[in-house]
N, C-alpha and C positions, 0 to 999 in steps of 0.2 A: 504493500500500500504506500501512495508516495506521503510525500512530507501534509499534503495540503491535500489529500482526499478525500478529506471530513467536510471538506465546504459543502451547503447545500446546495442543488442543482441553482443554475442560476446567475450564481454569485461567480467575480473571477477570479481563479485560482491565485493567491498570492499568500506566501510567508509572512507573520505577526513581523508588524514594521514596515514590510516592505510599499516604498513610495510608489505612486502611479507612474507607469512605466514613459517618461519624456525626455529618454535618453539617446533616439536614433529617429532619425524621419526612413522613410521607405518611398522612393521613387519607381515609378512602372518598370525600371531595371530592375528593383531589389537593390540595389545599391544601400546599403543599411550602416548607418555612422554607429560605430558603438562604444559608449562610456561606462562607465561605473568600474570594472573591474581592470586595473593595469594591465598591459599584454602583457607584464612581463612575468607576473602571478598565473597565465594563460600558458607561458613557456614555460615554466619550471615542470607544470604538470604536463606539458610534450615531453619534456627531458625524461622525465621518469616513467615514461610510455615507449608503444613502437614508434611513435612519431619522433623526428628528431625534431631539436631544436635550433632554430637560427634567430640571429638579430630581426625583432618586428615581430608582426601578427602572425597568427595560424598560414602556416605553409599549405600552398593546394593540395588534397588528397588528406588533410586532417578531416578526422572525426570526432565532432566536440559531444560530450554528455554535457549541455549544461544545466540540467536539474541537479546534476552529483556534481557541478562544476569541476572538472576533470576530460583532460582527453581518452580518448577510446578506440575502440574498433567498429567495422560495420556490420560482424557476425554479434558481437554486443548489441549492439543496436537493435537489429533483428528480434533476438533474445527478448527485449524490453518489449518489443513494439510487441510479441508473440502473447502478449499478458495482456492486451486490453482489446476492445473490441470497437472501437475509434482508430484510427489515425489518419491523419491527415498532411499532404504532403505536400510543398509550393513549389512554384519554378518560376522559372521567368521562362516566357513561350519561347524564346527563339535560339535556348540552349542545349546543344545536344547533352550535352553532361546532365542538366536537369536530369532531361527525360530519361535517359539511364539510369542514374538512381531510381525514378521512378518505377522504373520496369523491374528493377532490380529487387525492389523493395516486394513487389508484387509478385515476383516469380518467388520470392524468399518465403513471404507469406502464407502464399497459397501452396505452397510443398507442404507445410506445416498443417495447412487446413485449407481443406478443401471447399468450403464454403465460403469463403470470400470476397466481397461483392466489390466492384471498383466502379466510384462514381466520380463522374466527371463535369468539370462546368462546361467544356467545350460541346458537350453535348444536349439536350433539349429532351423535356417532358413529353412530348406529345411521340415521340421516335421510339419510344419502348420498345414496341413491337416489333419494330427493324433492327433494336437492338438484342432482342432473343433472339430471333433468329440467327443474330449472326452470333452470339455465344454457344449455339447450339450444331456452329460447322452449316447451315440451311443456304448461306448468302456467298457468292463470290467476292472480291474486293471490291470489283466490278460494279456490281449488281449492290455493293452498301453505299459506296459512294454514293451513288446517284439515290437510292432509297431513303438514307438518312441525311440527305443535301448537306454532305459533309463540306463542302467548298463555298454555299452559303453562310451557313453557320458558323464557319471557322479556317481551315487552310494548314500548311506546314503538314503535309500529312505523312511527308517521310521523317518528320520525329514523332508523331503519334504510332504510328506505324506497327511497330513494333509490341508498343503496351499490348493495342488492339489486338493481333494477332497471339498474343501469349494467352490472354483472357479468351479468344475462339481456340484454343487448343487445348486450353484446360477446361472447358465448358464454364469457364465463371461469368457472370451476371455483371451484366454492366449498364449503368444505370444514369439517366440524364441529369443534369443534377437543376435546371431550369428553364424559363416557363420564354416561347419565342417573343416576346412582345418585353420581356425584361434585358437589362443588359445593355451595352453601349447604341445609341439610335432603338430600340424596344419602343412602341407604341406605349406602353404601361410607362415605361422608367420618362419617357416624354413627357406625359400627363403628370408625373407623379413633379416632374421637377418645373411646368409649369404651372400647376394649381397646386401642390401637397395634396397628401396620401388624403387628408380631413376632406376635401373636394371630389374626388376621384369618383365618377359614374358609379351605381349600385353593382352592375355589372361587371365591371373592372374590378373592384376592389375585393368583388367575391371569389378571384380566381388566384388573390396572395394569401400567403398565411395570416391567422386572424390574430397572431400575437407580434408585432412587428418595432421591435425596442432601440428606441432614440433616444437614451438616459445614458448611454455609456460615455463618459468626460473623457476618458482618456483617449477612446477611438473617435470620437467626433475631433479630438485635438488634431490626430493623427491626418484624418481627412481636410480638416479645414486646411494644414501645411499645403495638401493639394492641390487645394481648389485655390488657395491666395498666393501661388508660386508664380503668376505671372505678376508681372512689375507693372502699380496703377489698377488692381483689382479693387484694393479697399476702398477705393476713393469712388466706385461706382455707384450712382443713387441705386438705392435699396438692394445692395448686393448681398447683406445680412439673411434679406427674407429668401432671395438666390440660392444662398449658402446651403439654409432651413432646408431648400426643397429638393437641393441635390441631397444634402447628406439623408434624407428619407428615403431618395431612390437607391443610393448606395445599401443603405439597410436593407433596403425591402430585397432587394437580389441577394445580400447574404443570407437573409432568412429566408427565403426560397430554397436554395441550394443547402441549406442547413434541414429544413422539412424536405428535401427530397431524400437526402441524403437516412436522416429517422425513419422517415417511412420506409423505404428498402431495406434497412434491416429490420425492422418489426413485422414486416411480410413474411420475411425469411422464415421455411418451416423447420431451419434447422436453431437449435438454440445458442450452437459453438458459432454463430455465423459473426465475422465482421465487415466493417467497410473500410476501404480504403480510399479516400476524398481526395484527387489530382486538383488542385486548383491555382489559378496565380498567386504568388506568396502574399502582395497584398490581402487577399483574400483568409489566409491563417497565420500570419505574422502577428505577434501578439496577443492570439489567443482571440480576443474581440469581436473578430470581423464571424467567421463559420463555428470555428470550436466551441465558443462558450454556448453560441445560442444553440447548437445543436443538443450540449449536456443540460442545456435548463429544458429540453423537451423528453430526453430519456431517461437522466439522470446519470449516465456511464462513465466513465474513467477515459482517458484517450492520452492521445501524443500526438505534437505538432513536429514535424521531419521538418527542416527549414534548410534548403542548397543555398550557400553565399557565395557571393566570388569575393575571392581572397581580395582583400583591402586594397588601395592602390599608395595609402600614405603610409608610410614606413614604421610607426608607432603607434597607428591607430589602436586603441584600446579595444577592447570584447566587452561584450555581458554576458557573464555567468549569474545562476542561480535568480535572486529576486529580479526584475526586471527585465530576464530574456527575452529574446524574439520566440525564440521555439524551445523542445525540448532536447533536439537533438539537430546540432549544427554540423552542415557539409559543406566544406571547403572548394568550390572548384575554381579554374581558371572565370577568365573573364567572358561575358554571354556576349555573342557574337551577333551583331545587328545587321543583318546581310541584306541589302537591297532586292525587293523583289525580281524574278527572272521573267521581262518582257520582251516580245520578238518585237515591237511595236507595230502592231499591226491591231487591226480592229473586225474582229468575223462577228457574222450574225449566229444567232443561237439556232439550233436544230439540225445544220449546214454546216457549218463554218466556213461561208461565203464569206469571203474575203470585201470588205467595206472599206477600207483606209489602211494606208500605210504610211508609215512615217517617215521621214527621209533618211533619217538615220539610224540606224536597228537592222536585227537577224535580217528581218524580212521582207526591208529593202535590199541588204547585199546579196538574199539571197536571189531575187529577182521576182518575187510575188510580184502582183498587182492586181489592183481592184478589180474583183471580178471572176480571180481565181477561186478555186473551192480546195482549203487546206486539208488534205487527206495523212499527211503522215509527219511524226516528227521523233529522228531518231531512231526510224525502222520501227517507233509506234504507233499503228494504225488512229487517227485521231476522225472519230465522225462527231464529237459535239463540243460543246465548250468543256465538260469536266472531264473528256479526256485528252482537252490540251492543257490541261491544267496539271493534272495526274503528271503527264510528260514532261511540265517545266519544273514540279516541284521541288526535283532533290539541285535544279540546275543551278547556279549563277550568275552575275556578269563576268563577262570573260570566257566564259566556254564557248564553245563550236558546237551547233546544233543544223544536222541536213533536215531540211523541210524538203516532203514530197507535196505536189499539188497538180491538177488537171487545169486546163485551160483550154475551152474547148472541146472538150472529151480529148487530146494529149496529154499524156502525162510527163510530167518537169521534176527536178527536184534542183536542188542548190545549198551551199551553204551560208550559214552568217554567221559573226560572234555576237552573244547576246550584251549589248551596251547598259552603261549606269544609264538607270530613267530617266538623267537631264538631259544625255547628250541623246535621249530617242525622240524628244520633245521638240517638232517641227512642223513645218508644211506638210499638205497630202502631198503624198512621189505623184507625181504630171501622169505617166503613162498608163493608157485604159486599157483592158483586155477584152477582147469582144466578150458580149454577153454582161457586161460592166451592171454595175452592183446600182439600186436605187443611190440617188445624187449626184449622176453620172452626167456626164455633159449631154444638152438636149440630143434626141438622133443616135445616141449609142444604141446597143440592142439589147433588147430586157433581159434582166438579170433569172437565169433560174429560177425556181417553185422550191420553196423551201422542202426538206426533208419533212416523211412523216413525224409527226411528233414533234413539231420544230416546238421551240421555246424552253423543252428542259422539262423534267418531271416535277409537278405540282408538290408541294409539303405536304403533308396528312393533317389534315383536319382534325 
């Protein structure tokens, strides 16, 4: 039992004395300042571990315990996390190293027990159904992407990848963890931040959980750093009542994905069963945001997994024990923020008739032009938008990508490198291909009949 087990559901865990935690901000990197306890108190306890010790903060590839404030191991870790029937685990999206831990965590888990559920924010309530299916081995990759509008709802799918497929190999349950209309641009989280939750349609409000807590000082403190990080925010008439309405939408999606997350394991017809909650660290960094509200609905025990990247100031301090981020800290390199991989070019959906090309990009070097219909890329057959997506995703600037494509019923193909997004940002390329796409100079010749099924599989209702 930990030190601080005895709180009642609810309340947030913290040690007799210990201050409210306004020792580090958290930026959409993760990037996490941390004071309270010397590094140098942090390295004594490397030295006397397998970690070695150097000059500065935790070296990449540490594993910190800091409930025991002490370094560790990750078969440790495991061990702990195998005791409670919570955990939850952050990344920042665009690290591979996250998502490895993540998998890692979850292949560790689920060896141990077989009934462990993995829910995820990246994922959506109303997608269940396509989501058993596919823990169930039913679904191709093929055949999910398009079913659960993975490239709608979210993208990077070669670092999800991998979770996905361990979870349909071991038949484990994977579970969406919120509602389409919540979340960054969400109809609901719109509403919510321009009238408050108090205002919000009968309708609408019937579809969030009915206990939705805006009293936490510490976590509001956390968010408001957020929201007033641009220079000249305070100064905005009535930005206060602004503030009010984000930081309710901010709640209301963590308690969404906190009630998703309760309810799937109280479904569960096994009793050993846990979850494991993938979400952005923001999301479980200090406890506030998912974890608490989750154990004020079941009352459970858990652990917050937290990946950092190793400090970039030479002395930067840690927190251990009162005031941590998480319960167990992961050391990795730094998260990589890689430009998306654009051919610059613009196809219709259903087709991938060829609309626009950009003057500079893959698919002007490679010699597209308006009008053609992109058939392959990479020797992968591409007939709609999400499998030229599927095809760029592991790609990025700088690579060499062959586009095959018809023009005219002739088949072409050619190559291009894919350029950073600024230098693809230009004029339409001049030259039209017969049968030229709607917008086409007057007197071209009409552009093909879109493919059946053109526009993309509908969401599930």
């Amino acid at each position: 039992m930990r030190a601080d087990g005895d709180f009642p559901p609810g309340h947030r865990r913290r040690f007799p004395g210990e201050p409210h935690r306004t020792a580090y901000s958290v930026s959409m990197s993760m990037t996490i300042r941390r004071t309270l306890l010397p590094a140098a108190l942090l390295l004594a306890a490397l030295a006397a571990s397998a970690c070695s010790a150097r000059p500065g903060p935790p070296r990449e590839g540490a594993v910190v315990d800091a409930r025991r404030e002490r370094a560790s191991s990750f078969p440790a870790m495991i061990e702990d996390l195998a005791t409670v029937r919570m955990v939850f685990v952050g990344e920042s999206h665009t690290s591979p190293e996250h998502h490895e831990i993540q998998r890692r965590i979850v292949d560790e888990l689920s060896r141990r027990n077989p009934h462990v559920i993995v829910g995820m924010e990246m994922l959506q309530r109303p997608y269940q159904e396509v989501l058993d299916r596919w823990s169930a081995g039913l679904l191709s990759e093929d055949a999910f992407l398009r079913e659960v509008s993975w490239f709608d709802q979210w993208g990077d799918w070669d670092l999800y990848a991998p979770i996905l497929r361990l979870c349909r190999d071991r038949r484990l349950k994977v579970v969406g963890l919120h509602l389409p209309a919540l979340g960054p641009g969400g109809v609901i989280s719109r509403e919510i931040s321009r009238v408050g939750l108090e205002n919000l349609p009968p309708w609408m409000r019937a579809r969030l959980p009915d206990v939705i807590d805006t009293s936490v000082k510490a976590h509001e403190r956390e968010i408001r750093k957020i929201f007033f990080a641009h220079p000249g925010m305070e100064k905005v008439e009535g930005i206060e009542d602004r503030f009010r309405r984000f930081y309710q939408s901010q709640c209301t999606w963590d308690e969404t994905m906190a009630e998703s997350a309760v309810q799937a394991l109280a479904a569960s017809p096994h009793p050993d069963a846990a979850v494991v909650v993938l979400a952005g660290s923001m999301h479980v960094a200090d406890f506030h945001s998912i974890p608490e509200r989750a154990r004020r609905r079941n009352g459970l025990d858990y652990r917050v997994v937290l990946p950092l990247e190793t400090p970039g100031e030479k002395d930067e301090p840690v927190v251990l024990g009162p005031g941590r981020p998480g319960d167990w800290l992961l050391y990795t390199g730094p998260s990589p923020n890689p430009s998306p991989a654009r051919l610059g070019v613009g196809i219709r959906g259903g087709d991938n008739l060829v609309t626009m090309v950009a003057e500079k990009g893959a698919a002007a070097e490679a010699g597209l032009a308006v009008g053609d219909l992109l058939v392959g890329i990479d020797g992968f057959p591409v007939r709609d938008l999400v499998d030229v997506k599927v095809a760029l995703d592991s790609r990025v600037p700088g690579d060499t990508v062959v586009l095959r494509w018809t023009r005219g019923g002739e088949a072409m193909e050619g190559k291009g490198v894919i350029a950073e997004p600024p230098s693809m940002m230009g004029p339409v390329r001049a030259p039209q291909a017969p049968g030229a796409a709607p917008g086409a100079k007057p007197g071209d010749a009409p552009a093909p009949a879109p493919a059946p099924g053109g526009g993309g599989d509908a969401p599930p209702k």
